[in-house]
C-alpha positions as protocol buffer text, in pm:
chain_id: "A"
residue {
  index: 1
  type: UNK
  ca { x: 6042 y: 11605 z: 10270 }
}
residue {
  index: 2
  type: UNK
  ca { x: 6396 y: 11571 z: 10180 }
}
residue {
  index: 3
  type: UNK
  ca { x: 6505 y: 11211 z: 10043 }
}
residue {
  index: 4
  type: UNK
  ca { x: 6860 y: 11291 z: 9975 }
}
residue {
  index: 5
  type: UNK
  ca { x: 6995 y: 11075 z: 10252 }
}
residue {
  index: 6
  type: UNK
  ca { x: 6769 y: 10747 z: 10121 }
}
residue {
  index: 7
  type: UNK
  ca { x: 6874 y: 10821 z: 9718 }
}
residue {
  index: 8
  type: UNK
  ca { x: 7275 y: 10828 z: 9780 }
}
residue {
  index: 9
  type: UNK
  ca { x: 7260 y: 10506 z: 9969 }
}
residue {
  index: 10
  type: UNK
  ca { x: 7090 y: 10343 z: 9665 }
}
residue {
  index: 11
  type: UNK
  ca { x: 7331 y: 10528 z: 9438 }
}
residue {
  index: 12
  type: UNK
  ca { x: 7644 y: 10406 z: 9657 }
}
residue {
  index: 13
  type: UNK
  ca { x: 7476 y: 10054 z: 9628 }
}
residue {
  index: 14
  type: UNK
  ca { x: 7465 y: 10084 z: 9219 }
}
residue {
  index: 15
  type: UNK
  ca { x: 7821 y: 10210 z: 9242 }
}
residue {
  index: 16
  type: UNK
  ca { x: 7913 y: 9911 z: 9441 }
}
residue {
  index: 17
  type: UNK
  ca { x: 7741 y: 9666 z: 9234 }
}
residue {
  index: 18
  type: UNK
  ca { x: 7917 y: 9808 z: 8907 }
}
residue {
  index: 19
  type: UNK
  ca { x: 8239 y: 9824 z: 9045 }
}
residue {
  index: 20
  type: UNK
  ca { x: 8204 y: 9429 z: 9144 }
}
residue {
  index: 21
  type: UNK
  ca { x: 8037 y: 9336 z: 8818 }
}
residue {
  index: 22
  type: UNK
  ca { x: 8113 y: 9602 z: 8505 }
}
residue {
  index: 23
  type: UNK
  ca { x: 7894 y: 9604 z: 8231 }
}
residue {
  index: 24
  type: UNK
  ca { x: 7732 y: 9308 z: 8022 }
}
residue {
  index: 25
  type: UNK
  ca { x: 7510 y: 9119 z: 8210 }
}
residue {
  index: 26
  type: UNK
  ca { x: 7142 y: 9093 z: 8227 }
}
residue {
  index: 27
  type: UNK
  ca { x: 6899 y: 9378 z: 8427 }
}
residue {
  index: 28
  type: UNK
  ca { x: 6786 y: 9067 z: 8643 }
}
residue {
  index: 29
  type: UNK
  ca { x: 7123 y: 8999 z: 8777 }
}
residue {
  index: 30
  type: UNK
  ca { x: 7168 y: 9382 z: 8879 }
}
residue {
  index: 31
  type: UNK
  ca { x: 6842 y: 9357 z: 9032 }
}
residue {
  index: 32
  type: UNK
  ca { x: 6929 y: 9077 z: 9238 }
}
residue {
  index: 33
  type: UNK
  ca { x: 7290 y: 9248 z: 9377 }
}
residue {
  index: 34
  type: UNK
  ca { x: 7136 y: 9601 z: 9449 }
}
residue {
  index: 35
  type: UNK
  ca { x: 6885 y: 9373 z: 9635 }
}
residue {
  index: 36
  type: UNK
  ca { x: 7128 y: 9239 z: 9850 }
}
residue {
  index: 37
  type: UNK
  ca { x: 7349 y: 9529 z: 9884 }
}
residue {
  index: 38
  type: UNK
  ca { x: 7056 y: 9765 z: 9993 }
}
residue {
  index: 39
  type: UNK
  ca { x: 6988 y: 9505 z: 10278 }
}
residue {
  index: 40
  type: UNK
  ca { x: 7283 y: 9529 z: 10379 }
}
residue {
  index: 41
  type: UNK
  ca { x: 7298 y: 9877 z: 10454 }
}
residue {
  index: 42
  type: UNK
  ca { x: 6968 y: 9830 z: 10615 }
}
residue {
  index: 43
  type: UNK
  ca { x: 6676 y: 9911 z: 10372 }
}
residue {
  index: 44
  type: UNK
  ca { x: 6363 y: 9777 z: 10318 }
}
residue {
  index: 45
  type: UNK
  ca { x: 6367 y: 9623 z: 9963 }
}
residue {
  index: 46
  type: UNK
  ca { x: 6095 y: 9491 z: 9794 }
}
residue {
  index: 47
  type: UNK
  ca { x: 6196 y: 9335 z: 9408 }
}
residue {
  index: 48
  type: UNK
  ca { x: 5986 y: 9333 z: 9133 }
}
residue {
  index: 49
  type: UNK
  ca { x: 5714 y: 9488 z: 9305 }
}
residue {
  index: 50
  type: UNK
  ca { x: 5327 y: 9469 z: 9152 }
}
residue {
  index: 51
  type: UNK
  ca { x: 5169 y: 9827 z: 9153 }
}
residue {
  index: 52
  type: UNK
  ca { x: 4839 y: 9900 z: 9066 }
}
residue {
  index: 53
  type: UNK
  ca { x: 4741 y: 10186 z: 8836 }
}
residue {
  index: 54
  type: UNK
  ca { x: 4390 y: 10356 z: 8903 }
}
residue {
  index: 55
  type: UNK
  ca { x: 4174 y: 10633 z: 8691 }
}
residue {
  index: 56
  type: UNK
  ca { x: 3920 y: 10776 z: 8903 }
}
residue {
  index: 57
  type: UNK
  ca { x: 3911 y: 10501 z: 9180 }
}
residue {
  index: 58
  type: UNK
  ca { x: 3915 y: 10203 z: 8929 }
}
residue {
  index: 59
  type: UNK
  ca { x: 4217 y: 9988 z: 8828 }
}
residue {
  index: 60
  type: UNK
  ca { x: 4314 y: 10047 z: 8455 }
}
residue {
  index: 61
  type: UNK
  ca { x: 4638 y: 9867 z: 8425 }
}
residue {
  index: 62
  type: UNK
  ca { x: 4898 y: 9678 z: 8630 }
}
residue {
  index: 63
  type: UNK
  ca { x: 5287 y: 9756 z: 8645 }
}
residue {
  index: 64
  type: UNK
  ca { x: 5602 y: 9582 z: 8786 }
}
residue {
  index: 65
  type: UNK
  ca { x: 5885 y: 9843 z: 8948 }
}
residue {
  index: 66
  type: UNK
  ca { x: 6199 y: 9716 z: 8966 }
}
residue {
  index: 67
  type: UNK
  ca { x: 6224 y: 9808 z: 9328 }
}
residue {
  index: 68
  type: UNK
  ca { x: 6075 y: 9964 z: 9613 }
}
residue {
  index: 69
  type: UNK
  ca { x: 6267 y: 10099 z: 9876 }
}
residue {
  index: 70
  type: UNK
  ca { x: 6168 y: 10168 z: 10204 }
}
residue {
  index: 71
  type: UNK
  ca { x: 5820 y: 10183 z: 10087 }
}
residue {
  index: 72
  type: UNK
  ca { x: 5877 y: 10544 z: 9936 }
}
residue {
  index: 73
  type: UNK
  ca { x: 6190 y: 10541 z: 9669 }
}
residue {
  index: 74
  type: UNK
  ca { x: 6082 y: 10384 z: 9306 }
}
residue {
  index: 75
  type: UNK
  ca { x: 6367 y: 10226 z: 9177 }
}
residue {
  index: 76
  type: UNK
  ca { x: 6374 y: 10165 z: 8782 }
}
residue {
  index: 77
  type: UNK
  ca { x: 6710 y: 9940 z: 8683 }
}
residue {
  index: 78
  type: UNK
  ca { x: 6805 y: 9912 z: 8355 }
}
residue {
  index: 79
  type: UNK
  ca { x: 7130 y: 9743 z: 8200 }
}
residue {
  index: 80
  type: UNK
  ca { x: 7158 y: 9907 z: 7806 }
}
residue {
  index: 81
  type: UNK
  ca { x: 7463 y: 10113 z: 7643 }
}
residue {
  index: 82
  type: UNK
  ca { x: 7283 y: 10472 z: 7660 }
}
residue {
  index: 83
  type: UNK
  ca { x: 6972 y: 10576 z: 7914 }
}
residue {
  index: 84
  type: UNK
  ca { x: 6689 y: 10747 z: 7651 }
}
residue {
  index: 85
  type: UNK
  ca { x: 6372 y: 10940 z: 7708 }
}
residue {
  index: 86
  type: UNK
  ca { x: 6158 y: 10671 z: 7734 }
}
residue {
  index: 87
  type: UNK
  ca { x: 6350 y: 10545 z: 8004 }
}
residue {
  index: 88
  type: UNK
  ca { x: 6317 y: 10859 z: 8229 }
}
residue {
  index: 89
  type: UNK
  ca { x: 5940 y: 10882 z: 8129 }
}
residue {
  index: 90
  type: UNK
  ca { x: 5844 y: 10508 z: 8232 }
}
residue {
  index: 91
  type: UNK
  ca { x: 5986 y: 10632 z: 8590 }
}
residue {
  index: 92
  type: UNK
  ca { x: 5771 y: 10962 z: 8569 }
}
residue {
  index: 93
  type: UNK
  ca { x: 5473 y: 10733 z: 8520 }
}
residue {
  index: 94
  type: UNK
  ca { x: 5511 y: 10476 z: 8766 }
}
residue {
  index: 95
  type: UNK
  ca { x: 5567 y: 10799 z: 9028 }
}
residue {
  index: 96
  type: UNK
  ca { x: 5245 y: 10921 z: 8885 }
}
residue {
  index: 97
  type: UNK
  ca { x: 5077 y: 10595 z: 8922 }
}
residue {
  index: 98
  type: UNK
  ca { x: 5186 y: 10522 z: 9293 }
}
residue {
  index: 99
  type: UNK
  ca { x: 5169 y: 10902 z: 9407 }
}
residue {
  index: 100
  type: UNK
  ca { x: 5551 y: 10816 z: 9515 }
}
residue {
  index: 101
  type: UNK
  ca { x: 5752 y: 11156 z: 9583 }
}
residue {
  index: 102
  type: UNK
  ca { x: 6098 y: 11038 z: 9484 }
}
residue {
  index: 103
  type: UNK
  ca { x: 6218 y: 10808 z: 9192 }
}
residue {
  index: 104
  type: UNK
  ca { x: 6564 y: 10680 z: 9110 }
}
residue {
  index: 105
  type: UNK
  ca { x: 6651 y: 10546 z: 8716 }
}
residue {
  index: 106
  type: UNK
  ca { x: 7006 y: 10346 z: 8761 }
}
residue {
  index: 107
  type: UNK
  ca { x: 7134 y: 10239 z: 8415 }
}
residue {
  index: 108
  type: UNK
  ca { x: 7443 y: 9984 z: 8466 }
}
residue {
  index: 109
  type: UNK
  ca { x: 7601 y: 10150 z: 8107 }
}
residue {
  index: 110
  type: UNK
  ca { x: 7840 y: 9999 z: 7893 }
}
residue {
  index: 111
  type: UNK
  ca { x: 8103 y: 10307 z: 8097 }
}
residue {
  index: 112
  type: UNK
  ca { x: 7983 y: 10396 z: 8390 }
}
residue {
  index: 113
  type: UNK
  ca { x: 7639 y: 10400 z: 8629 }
}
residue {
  index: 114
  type: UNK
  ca { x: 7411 y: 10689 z: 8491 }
}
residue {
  index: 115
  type: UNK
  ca { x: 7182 y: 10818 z: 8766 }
}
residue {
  index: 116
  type: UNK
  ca { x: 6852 y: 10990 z: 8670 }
}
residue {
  index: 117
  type: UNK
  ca { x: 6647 y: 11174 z: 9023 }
}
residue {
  index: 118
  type: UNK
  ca { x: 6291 y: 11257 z: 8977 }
}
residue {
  index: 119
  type: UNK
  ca { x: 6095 y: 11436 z: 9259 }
}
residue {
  index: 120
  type: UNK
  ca { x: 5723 y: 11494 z: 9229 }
}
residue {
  index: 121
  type: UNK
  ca { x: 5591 y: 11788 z: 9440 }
}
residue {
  index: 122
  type: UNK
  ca { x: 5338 y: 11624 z: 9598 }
}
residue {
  index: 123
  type: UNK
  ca { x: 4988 y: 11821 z: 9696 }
}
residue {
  index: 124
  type: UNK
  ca { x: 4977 y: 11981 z: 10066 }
}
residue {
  index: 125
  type: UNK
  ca { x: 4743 y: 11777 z: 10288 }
}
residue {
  index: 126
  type: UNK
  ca { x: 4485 y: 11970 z: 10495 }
}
């Protein structure tokens, strides 16, 4: 399934956001203006959403994403100079963890937005 469509909204919307705001304040308040910004354009948001993490049908740790949108598109935020490695990995886990297909890491950098896309090939049903 393509979710090309879905990701450049939420990229437009962190685009937005930085181009009202700039660089220096705190992840929370990002949060909170992508939040309202994706509504506007219509998405389903959820902020700060719980997610469960299983091993073989038991729960083995808890998580918070940053956002879900439209119940399919993880969305880490972060708000530091430079995006690193462990930034891009915490995303690859949390799609792990929620067999999510898509992901989205939006840094709101000290220049300019840096965008990260993961896609997990998800197993054929059937």
């Amino acid at each position: 399934m393509e979710y090309s469509h879905l990701t450049e909204k939420v990229i437009g919307a962190a685009f937005t956001v930085y181009n009202k705001l700039g660089f220096g304040f705190l992840e929370s308040v990002y949060e909170r203006s992508m939040g309202i910004e994706l509504k506007k354009h219509g998405l389903e948001v959820e902020v700060q959403c719980p997610i469960k993490v299983y091993y073989e049908d038991e729960v083995v740790g808890d998580f918070v994403a940053d956002m879900l949108v439209d119940g399919t598109l993880i969305v880490e935020l972060k708000a530091v100079r430079k995006l690193n490695a462990a930034h891009e990995t915490q995303l690859v886990n949390y799609l792990v963890a929620t067999n999510k297909p898509v992901g989205l890491l939006l840094n709101f950098g000290e220049e300019r937005v840096e965008v990260k896309r993961k896609v997990r090939i998800l197993p054929r049903s059937g």
